[in-house]
ZASE-772255 format. One record per residue (C-alpha): x, y, z. Coordinates in steps of 0.5 Angstrom, whole numbers, padded with zeros to 4 digits, always signed. Layout:
// ZASE-772255
XYZ ...
This chain:
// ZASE-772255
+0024+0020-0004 +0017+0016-0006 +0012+0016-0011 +0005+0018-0007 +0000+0014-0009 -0008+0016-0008 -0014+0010-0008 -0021+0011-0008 -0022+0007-0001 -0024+0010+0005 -0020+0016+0008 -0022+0020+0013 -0017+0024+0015 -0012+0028+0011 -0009+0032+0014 -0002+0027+0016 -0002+0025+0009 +0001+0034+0007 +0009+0031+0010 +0009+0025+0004 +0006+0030+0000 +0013+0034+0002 +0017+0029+0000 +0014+0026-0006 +0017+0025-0013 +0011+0025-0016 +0003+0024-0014 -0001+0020-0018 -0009+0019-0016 -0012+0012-0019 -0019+0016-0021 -0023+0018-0015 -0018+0018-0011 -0017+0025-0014 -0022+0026-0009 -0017+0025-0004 -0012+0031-0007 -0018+0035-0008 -0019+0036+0000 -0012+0037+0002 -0011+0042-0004 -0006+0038-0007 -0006+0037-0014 -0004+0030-0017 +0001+0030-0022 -0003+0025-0026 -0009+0022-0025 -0010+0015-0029 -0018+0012-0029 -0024+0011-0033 -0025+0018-0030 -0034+0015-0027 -0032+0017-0020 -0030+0024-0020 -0036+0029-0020 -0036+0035-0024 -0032+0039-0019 -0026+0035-0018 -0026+0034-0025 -0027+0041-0027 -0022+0043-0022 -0017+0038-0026 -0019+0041-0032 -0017+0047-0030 -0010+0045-0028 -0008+0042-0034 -0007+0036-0030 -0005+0030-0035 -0010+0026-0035 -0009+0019-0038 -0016+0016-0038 -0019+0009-0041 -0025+0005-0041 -0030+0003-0036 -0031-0003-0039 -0024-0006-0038 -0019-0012-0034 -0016-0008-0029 -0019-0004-0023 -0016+0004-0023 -0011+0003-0018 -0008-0002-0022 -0007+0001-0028 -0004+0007-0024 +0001+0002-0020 +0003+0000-0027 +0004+0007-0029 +0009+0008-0023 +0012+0003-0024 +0013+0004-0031 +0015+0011-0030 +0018+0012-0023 +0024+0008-0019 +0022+0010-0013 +0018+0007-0008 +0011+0007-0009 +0007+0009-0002 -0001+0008-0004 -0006+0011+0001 -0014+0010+0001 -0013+0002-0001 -0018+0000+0005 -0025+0001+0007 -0031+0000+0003 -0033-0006-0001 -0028-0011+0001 -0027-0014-0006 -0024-0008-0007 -0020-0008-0001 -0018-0016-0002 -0015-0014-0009 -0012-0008-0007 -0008-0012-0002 -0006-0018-0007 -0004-0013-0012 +0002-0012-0010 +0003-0020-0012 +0002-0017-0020 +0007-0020-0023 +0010-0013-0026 +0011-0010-0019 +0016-0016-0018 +0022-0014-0014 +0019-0006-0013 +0018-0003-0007 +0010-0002-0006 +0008+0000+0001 +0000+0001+0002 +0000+0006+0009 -0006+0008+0013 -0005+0013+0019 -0002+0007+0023 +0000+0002+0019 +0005-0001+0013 +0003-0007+0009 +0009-0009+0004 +0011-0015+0001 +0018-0018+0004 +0022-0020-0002 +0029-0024+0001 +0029-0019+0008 +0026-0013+0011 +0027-0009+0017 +0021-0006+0020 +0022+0000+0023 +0018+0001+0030 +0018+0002+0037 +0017-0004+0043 +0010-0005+0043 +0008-0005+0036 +0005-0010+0033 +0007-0014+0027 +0004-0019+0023 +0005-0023+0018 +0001-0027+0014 +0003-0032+0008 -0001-0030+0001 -0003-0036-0004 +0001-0041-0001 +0007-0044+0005 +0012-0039+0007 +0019-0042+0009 +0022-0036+0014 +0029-0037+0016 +0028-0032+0021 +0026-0027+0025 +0029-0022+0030 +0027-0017+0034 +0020-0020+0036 +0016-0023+0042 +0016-0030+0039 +0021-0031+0034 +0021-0037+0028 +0028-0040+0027 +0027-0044+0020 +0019-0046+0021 +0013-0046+0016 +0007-0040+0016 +0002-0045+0013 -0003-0041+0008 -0009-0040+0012 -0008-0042+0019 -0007-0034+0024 -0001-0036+0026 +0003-0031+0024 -0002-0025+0027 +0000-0021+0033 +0007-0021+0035 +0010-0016+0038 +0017-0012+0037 +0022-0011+0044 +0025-0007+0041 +0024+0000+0036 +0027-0004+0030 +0025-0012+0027 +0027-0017+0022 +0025-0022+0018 +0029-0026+0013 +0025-0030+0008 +0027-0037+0004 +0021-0038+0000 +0014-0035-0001 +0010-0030+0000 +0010-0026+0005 +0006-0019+0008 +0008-0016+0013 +0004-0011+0017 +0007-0007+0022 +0002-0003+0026 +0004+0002+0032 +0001+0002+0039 -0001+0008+0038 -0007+0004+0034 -0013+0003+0040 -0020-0001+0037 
């Protein structure tokens, strides 16, 4: 079972987001990300923010419902999506999907992604999803469960990554560096449907796109 995270960021299409909804413990929307729930004509469980991004018809629809409705200042440290990562994380055990992290402005972007580094998410499984692709942190070890052909990419944030190994990768590493900066570690490709990587020291994300993705 997930916690089913919703963001503000750009979500054009929400129709093959009804299958996690299925299965999820709890939905949580970060503010605006309501909006998302709105369309698929979800309800949230919660939804966490300062509450300036959600219009008069969502937050009426809201209202409506009853929703629980944790609210705080728009003068604030943290973003929405923070704050609701925080709230999962206190609430919940289950592993934390989050959709609508991407697109719009790209600080918004950048810092969704170096979320999962906050050091209250430490040891929590939080994966960021789009239609065709997961973005997680790998603590120790991970599998990556794909087809032959997908891409994986794995890419050091905020300094060198030690990896002891990979397996299942077109251009596997054996006790080698991913210097910080440096694309090395962009683009490989699974030869098989399931990969792995073994981490020694660092943090690494792992991004696992399916072929089926075309520009």
């Amino acid at each position: 079972m997930t916690v089913l995270l919703f963001a503000n960021g750009d979500l054009p299409q929400v129709g093959w987001l009804r299958p996690y909804l299925a299965n999820a413990t709890a939905v949580i929307a970060a503010n605006g990300g309501s909006g998302h729930l709105y369309r698929l004509g979800h309800l949230p469980d919660v939804v966490v923010g300062d509450l300036d991004s959600l219009g008069d018809v969502i937050e009426g629809w809201i209202e409506a419902a009853g929703t629980r409705v944790i609210t705080y200042p728009q003068e604030k440290d943290e973003t929405d999506l923070e704050l609701a990562l925080l709230f999962a994380a206190e609430n919940f055990t289950d592993e934390i999907v989050v959709v609508g992290a991407f697109g719009g402005r790209l600080d918004q972007t950048l810092a969704n992604v170096l979320l999962l580094l906050h050091p209250q998410l430490k040891g929590r499984p939080v994966v960021l999803i789009t239609p065709y692709e997961r973005a997680w942190l790998v603590d120790g070890v991970t599998a990556v469960h794909g087809k032959s052909g997908d891409i994986v990419s794995l890419i050091p944030l905020g300094g060198d990554v030690e990896i002891d190994s990979t397996y299942g990768l077109q251009w596997n590493l054996k006790k080698e560096t991913l210097a910080f900066g440096p694309a090395r570690g962009v683009s490989n490709v699974m030869v098989t449907d399931e990969a792995a990587i073994t981490v020694s020291s660092g943090q690494l994300l792992c991004i696992h796109t399916q072929q089926s993705w075309k520009r």
